[in-house]
N, C-alpha and C positions, 0 to 999 in steps of 0.2 A: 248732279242736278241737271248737266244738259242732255238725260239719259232719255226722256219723254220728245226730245227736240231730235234726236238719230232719225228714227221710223220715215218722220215726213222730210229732214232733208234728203234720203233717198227716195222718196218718191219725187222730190223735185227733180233730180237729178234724169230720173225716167222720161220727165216730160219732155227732157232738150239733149240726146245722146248726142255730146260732144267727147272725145277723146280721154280728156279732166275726168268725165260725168261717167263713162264706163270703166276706169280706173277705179274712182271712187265704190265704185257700185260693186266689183268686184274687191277690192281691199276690204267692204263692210264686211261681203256674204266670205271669205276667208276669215277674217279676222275675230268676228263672232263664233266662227268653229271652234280653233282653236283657243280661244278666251273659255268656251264651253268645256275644253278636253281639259285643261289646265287654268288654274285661278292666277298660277303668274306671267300667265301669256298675256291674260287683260291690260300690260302694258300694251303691246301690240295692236289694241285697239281701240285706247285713247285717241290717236291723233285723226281717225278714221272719225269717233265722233265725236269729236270739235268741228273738226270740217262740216259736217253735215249737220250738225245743229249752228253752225254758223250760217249754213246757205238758208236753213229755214226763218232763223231770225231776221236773217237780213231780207229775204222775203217777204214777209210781213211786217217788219219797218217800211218798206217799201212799199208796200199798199196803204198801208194808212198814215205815211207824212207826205203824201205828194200834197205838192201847195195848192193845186188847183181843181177846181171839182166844174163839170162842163155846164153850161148855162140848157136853160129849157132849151132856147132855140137851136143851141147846137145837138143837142139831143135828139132834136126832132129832126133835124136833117141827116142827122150820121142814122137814123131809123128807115126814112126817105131812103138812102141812098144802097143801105142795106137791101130793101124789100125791091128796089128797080135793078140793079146789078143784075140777078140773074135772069130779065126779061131781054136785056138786052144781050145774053150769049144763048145764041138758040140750038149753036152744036159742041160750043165752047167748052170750057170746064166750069160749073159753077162759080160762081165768087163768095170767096171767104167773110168778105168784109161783115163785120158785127156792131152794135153800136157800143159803146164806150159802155163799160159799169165799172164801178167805180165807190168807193165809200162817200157820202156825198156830207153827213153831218159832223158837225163836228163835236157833237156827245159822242159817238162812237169812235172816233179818231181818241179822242183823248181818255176814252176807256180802255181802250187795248194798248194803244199807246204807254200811258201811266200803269198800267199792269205789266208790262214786259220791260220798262225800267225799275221797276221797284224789283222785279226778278231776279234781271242783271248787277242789281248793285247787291240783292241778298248772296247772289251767284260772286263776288267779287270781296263779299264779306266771309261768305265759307272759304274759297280757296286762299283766304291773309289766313281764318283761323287751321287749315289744314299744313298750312306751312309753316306756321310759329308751334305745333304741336309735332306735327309727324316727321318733317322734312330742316329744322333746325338745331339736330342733333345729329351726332353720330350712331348708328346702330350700335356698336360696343359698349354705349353709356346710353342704361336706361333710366328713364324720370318716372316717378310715379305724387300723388296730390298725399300729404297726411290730414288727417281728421281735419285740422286747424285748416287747412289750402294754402299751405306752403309747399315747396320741391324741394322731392327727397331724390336725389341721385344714387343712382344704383351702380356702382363702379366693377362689379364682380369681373368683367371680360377684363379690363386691363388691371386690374389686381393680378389676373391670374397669369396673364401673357409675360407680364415684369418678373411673376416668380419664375417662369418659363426662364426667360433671359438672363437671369440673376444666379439660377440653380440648377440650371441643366448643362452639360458639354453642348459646343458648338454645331457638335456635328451630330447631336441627339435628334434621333428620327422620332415624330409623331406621329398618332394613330387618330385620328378625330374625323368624326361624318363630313365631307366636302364642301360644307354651310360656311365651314370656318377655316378655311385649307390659306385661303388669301390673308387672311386674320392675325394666324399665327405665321404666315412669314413674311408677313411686313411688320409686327407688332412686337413678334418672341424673336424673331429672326432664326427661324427653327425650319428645317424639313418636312415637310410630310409627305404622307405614302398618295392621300389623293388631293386636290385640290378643286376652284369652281370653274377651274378649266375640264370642263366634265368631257371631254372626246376619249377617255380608254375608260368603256364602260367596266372592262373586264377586273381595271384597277377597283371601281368602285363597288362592284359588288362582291368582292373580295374582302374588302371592308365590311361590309354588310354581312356576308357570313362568318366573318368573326363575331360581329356583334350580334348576330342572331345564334351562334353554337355555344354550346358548351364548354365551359373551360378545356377540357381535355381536346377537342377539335382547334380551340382559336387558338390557342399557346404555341402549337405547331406554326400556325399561318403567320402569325406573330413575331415567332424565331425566323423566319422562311424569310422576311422581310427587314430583319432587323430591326424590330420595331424596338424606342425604348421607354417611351412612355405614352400613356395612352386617355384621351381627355375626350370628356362626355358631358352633355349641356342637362343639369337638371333643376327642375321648376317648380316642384316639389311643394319648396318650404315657402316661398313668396309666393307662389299662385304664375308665374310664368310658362303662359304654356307653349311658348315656340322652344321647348327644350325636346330631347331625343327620344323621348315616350312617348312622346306623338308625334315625330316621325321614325317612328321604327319600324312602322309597317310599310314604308318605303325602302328604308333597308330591306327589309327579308320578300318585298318583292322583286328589288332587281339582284339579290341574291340567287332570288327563284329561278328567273330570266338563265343564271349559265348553270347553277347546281338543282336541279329541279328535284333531284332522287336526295338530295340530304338537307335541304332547306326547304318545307312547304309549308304555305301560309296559313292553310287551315289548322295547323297545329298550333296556331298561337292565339285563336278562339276556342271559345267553349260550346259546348255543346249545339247551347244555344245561338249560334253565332255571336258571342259577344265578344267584345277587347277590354279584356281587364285587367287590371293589376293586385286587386286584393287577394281575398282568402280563396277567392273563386278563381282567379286564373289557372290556366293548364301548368302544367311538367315543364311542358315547353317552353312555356314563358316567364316560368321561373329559375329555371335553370341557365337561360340566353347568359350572357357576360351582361348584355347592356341592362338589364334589368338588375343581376349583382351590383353591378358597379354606382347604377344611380341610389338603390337603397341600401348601399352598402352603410350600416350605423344609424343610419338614418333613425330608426326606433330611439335611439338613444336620446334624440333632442323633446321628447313626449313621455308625460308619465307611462309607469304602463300599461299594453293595452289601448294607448287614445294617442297611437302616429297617425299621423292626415294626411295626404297627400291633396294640397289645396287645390291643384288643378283637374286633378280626375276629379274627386270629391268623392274620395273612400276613403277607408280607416285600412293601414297598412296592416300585415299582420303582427304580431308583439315579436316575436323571433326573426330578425333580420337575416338576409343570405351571408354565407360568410363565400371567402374569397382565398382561393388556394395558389395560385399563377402570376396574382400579381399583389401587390399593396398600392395603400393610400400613401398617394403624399403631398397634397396638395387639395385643400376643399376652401374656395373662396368665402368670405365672410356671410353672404344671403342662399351659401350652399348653391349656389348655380353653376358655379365650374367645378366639376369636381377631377383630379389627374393622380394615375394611378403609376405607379412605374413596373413594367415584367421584371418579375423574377429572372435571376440567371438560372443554369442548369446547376441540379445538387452537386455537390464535388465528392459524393460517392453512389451517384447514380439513382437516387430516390424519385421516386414519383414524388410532384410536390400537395399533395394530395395527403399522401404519409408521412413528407415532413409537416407541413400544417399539424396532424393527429399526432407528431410525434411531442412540436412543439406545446400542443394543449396538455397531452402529456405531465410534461418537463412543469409544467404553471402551475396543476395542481397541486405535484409532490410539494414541489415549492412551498406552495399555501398549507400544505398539511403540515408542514417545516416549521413553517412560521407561530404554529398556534402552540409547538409544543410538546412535551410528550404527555399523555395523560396519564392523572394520578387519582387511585382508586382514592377516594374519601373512608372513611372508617371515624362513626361516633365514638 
């Protein structure tokens, strides 16, 4: 709200370059850069316009509550004195002097006046409600309103962290995007490969090209790491969309950044340049791990045919990816955390690709087992 009030505190600033004033003036013209290159830089430039829509306000408080407004007669003489000044410098430097102006009614005082306190208290009434919604909760536990406008608590992060804690070895390494690196080892008390200490870029895009290759690719990187289980944020089925589907093109950009010849971005649009996920997605982006991983079953919870993905807003396709390198084990209750564990190596050297086919194998005889042998009928 105090976004309209920025502009002209730095032009105030302009008029009286004191030390403060050029500070300021260059913290704006910085700070709006990068707020422009990144949305979460715009922290960065909060405090820049506070200041400066506070010097504007206080500004214009100050013109229109001075107590005193100047009489004719002094009007007339501060005009007098004005117009003889520079008669009397005849090699001098001009003189400045001007006569007083001044708000002088007090309809207009109490116009603008009474408009920029109604402002300030609507200005004071947004930021109680931005803090009792946005800023009185923890990020790990989200609220959402049901039909009725009661709170529904959304627990799925520390659902998932506890089974973390509860069901994994001590010294079980994680694999999850660096969003939630700090999350899981103050929460699960668990390892990870990156965290939001983001200074080894090379860790994180490393991460990222697991998540953007191919099972056969990330299993290696996987093993290479000792990774042992591996957790992906998805938004799917509640309409969530700060999940890993919509930042995955951030993965496979700073993937891009050190593998450019086996990670590129254009392969994860179509034709048309789009980013999809449905029937119409690429190879590529069906094939990723992280696109496995977050629809892994997923079809399952929808007749068939009619899976949704509530936050893109398409209809999944009816055959879901299946999943050779790692398993499920772990899908929080609104499907948002979902934690998969790698597979170890065969123990007689199988690609797991062909144990998977082997195992589907093994399920049908099975089920063919089960029905029977069949027996000719004869009227």
């Amino acid at each position: 709200m105090m976004i309209w009030l920025f502009p002209a505190g730095i032009y105030l600033c302009f008029q009286e370059l004191r030390d403060e004033h050029i500070f300021l003036v260059l913290y704006a013209v910085l700070g709006s850069y990068f707020a422009g290159v990144m949305v979460r830089l715009m922290l960065t430039l909060t405090p820049c316009v506070c200041v400066a829509a506070a010097m504007a306000a206080s500004q214009l408080l100050d013109t229109f509550l001075t107590r005193w407004s100047p009489s004719a007669e002094a009007y007339e003489a501060a005009e007098d004195t004005a117009e003889a000044a520079p008669k009397k410098s005849n090699k001098g430097l001009k003189s400045t002097s001007k006569p007083y102006v001044g708000i002088y009614t007090l309809l207009s005082k109490s116009l603008v006046v009474g408009a920029m306190g109604a402002y300030l208290l609507l200005f004071v009434l947004h930021c109680t409600w931005v803090t009792s919604n946005a800023y009185s909760s923890p990020s790990v536990v989200l609220a959402s309103r049901m039909p009725d406008g009661s709170q529904h608590i959304i627990d799925d992060y520390r659902e998932a962290y506890q089974w973390i804690r509860q069901n994994t070895k001590e010294d079980a390494k994680i694999m999850a995007w660096w969003d939630y690196g700090y999350q899981i080892g103050g929460m699960a008390d668990r390892p990870t490969l990156v965290d939001n200490n983001t200074w080894n870029n090379t860790h994180i895009a490393t991460v990222g090209k697991a998540m953007a290759s191919r099972e056969e690719v990330s299993y290696p990187i996987m093993r290479q790491h000792e990774v042992d289980y591996v957790l992906v944020v998805f938004g799917g089925l509640l309409g969530y969309s700060g999940d890993d589907i919509n930042k995955f093109l951030w993965m496979v950009r700073i993937a891009e950044g050190i593998w450019p010849d086996e990670v590129q971005e254009r392969s994860f649009f179509t034709p048309r340049g789009e980013y999809r996920v449905d029937e119409g997605a690429t190879d590529t982006m069906k094939n990723s791990l992280m696109y496995k991983m977050s629809y892994y079953n997923y079809h399952t919870l929808f007749p068939a045919g009619q899976a949704q993905d509530r936050v893109r807003g398409v209809r999944i396709p009816s055959e879901g990816p299946t999943l050779d390198t790692v398993e499920e084990a772990f899908t929080s209750e609104n499907w948002i955390i979902r934690i998969y564990k790698v597979k170890d190596l065969d123990n007689i050297g199988r690609d797991h690709a062909a144990v998977s086919a082997f195992n589907k194998g093994q399920k049908k005889k099975k089920a063919i087992k089960k029905r029977g042998p069949r027996v000719l009928r004869s009227d």
